[in-house]
C-alpha positions as CSV (number, residue, x, y, z in Angstrom):
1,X,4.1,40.4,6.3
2,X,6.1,37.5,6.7
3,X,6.6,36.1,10.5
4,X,9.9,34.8,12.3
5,X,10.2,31.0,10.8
6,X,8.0,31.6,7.7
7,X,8.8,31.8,4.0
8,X,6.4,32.1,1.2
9,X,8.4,29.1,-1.4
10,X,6.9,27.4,-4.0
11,X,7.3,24.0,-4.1
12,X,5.3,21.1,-2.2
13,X,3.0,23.1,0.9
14,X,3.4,21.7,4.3
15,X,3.1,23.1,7.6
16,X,6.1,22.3,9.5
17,X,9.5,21.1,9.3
18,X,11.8,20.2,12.5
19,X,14.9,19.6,12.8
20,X,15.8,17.2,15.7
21,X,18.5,14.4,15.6
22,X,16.2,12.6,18.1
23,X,13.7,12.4,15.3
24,X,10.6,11.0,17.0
25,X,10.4,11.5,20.7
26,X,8.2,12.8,23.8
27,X,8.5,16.2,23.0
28,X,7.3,15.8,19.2
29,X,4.4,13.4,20.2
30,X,3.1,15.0,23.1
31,X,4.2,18.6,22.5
32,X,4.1,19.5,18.4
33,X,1.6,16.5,17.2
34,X,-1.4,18.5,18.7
35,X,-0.1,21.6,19.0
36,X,0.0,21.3,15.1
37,X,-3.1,19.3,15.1
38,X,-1.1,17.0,12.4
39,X,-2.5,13.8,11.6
40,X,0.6,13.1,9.6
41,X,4.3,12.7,10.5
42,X,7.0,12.0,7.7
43,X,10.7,10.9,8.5
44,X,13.1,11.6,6.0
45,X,16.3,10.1,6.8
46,X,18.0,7.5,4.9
47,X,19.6,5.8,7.9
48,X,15.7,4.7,9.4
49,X,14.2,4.2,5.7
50,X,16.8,2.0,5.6
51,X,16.0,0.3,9.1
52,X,12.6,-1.8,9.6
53,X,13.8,-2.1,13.6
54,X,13.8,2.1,14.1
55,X,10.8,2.4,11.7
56,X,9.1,0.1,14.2
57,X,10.4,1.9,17.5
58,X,9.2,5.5,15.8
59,X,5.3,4.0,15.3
60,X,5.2,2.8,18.5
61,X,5.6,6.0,19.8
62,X,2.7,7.3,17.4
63,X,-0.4,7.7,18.3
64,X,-3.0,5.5,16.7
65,X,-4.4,8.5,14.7
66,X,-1.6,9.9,13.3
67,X,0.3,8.5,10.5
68,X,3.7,7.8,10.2
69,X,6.1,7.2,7.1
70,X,9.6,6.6,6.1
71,X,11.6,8.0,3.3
72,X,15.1,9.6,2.2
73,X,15.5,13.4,2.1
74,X,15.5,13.7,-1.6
75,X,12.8,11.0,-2.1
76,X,10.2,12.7,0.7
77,X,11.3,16.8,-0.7
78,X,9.9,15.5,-3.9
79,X,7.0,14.2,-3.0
80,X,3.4,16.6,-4.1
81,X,0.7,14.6,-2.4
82,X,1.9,15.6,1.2
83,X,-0.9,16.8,3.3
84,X,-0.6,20.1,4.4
85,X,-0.5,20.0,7.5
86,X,2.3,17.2,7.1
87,X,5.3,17.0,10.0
88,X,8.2,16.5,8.4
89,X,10.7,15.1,10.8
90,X,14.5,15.2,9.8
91,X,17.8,14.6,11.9
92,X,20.3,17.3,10.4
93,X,20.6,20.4,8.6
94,X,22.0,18.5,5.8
95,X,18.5,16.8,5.7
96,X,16.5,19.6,5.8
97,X,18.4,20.9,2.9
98,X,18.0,18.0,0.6
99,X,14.4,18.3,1.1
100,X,13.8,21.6,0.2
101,X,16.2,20.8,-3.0
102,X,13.8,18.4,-3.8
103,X,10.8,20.7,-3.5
104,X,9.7,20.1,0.1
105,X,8.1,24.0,0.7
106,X,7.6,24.4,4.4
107,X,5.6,27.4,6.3
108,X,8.2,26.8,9.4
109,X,11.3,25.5,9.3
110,X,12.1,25.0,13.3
111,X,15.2,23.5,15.2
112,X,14.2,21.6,18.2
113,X,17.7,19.5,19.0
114,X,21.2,19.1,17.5
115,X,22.7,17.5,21.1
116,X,26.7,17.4,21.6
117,X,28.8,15.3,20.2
118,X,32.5,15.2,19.2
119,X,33.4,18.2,17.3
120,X,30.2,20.0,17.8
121,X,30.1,23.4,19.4
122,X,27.2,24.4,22.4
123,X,25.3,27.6,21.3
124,X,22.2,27.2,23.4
125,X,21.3,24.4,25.6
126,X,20.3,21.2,23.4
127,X,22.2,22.8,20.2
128,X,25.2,22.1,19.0
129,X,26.5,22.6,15.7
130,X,29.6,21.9,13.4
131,X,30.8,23.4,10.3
132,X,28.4,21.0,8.0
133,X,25.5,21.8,10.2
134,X,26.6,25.6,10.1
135,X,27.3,25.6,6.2
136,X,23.8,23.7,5.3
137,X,22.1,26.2,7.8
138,X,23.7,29.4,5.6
139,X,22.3,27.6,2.8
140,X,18.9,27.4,3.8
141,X,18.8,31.4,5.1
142,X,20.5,31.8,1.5
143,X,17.7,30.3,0.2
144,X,14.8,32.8,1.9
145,X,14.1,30.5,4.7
146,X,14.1,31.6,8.2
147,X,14.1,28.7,11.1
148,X,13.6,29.3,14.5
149,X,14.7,27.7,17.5
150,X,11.9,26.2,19.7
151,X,12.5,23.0,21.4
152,X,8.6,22.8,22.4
153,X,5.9,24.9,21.7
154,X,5.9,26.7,25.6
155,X,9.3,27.9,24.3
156,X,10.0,31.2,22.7
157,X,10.9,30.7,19.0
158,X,14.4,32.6,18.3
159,X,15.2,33.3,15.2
160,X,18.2,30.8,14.0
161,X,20.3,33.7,12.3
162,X,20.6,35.7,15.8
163,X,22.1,32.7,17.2
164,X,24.8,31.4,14.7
């Protein structure tokens, strides 16, 4: 049986993939991080692999005990020595998507915030999506992967499909 927000892929196991254009924040560190009991967090963005300043910002919102790295999508979906019960952290559907191109093999995909901006159309409160967000989500269902919506863990995880 295969529950809301989980996909059997092969490729490189983790636990947990988010979605969240805010990347590293309150609700990640204080809500997810033990909810997941991780002890590893992995941003894949090229914009802060790029960036030693928001690299810097990010681990100073990390706990001591947890570990935090940096990488591009492509670079950290390629990756085999992830722990599994790795968070990955990514800012866009587009993201996600070139992770799990490059072999990233997630038990849950979830989508905790896409917030407005121009162009971007309200379909719950704290997501918003465009056409590129909307394209790389039919991608991902395409690809046998159901995400959920759950902005924190006390939240009711909705499947993604029943809201686009």
């Amino acid at each position: 049986m295969t529950l809301p927000g989980k996909a059997i892929h092969v490729g490189t196991p983790i636990k947990f993939l988010r979605i969240d254009d805010r990347l590293v924040h309150g609700q990640v560190i204080v809500g997810w991080v033990p909810h997941l009991g991780t002890q590893a967090i992995f941003v894949a963005s090229e914009r802060v692999a790029a960036d030693a300043m928001r690299q810097e910002m990010m681990r100073l919102s990390v706990p001591a005990e947890v570990e935090i790295e940096f990488h591009p999508p492509a670079v950290l979906g390629g990756r085999t020595d992830l722990p599994p019960d790795s968070l990955v952290l990514v800012a866009s559907p587009k993201d996600a998507w070139a992770c799990l191109q490059a072999g990233l093999a997630p038990e849950v995909i979830n989508v905790g915030g896409l917030h407005a901006r121009p162009g971007k159309t309200e379909l719950r409160e704290a997501l918003h999506v465009d056409d590129e967000d909307r394209r790389h989500f039919d991608l991902i269902i395409q690809a046998g992967h159901r995400p959920v919506f759950q902005p924190t863990p006390q939240n009711e995880a909705v499947a993604l499909e029943d809201i686009l």
